[in-house]
C-alpha positions in Angstrom: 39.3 23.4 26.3 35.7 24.4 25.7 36.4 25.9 22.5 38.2 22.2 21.3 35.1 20.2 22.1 32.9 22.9 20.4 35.1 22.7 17.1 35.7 18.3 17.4 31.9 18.2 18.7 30.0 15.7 15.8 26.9 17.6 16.4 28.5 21.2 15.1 29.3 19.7 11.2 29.2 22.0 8.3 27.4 21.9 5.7 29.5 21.4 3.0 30.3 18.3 4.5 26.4 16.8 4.0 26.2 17.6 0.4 28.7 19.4 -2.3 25.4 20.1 -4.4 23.4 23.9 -3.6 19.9 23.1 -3.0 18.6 24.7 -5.8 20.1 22.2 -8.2 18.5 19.1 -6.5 15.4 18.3 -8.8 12.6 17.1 -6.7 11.7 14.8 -9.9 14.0 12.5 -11.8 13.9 13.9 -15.9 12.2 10.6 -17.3 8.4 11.1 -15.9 6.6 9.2 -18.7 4.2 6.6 -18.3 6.4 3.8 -19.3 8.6 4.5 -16.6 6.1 4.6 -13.9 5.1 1.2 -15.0 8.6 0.0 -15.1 9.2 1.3 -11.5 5.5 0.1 -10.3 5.4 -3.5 -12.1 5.3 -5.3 -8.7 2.4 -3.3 -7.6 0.5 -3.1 -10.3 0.6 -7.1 -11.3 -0.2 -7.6 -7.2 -3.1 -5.2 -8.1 -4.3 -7.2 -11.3 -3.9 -10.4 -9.2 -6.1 -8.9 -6.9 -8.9 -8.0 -8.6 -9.0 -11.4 -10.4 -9.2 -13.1 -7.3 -11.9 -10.9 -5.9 -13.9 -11.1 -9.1 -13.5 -14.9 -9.1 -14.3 -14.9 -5.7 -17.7 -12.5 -6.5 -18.9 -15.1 -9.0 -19.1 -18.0 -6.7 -20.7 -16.2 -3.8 -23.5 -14.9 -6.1 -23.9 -18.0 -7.6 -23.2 -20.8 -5.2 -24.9 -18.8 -2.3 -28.4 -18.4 -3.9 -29.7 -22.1 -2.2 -32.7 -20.5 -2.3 -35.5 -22.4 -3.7 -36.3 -19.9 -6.3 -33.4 -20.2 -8.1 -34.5 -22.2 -10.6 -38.0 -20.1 -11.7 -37.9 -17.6 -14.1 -40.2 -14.3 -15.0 -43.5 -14.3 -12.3 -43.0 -17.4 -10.6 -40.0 -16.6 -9.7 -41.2 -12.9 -8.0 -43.8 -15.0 -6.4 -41.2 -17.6 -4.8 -38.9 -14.6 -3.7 -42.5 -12.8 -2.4 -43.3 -15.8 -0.6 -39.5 -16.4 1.2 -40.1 -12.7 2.4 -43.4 -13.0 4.3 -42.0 -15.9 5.5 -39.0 -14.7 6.8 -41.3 -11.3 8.0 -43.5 -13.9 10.2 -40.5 -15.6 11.4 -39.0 -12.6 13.2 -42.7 -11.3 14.3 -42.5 -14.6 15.6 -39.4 -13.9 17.8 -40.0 -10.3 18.3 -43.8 -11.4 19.9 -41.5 -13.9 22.4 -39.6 -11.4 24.4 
């Protein structure tokens, strides 16, 4: 009896059973590797990719340009690297300010 359930166990298969193919003729690559088949097989990804960096640009455009409420913004040449001189002593005495109240 113990040699039947060693023979009918489904843990002892051969291995002619997984595969009719040796190894060695498997290719680990299919034949057509050119770039016009990788795009083919990665369309999805790479339009989700191109989306993405659209958006991200978009997105960089209005945050540089809608976040500067600055009121140099406007000034060009010196008096603009006066305004933006002046904003940062200010903003240097401000947290002097807060660092002196602790």
């Amino acid at each position: 009896m113990a040699v039947e359930n060693v023979l009918t166990s489904p843990h002892r298969r051969t291995q002619t059973q997984f595969s009719t193919q040796s190894p060695a003729s498997k290719k680990l690559f299919p034949p057509d590797v050119s770039f016009a088949s990788l795009i083919q097989r990665h369309r999805f990804l790479l339009t989700a990719l191109v989306l993405l960096v659209l958006l991200c640009t978009v997105y960089l455009y209005f945050a540089v340009t809608l976040g500067s409420n600055g009121s140099c913004s406007g000034l060009l040449g010196s008096e603009r690297e006066l305004c933006q001189l002046q904003h940062t002593k200010d903003s240097l005495s401000s947290s002097t300010r807060k660092l002196k109240s602790f």
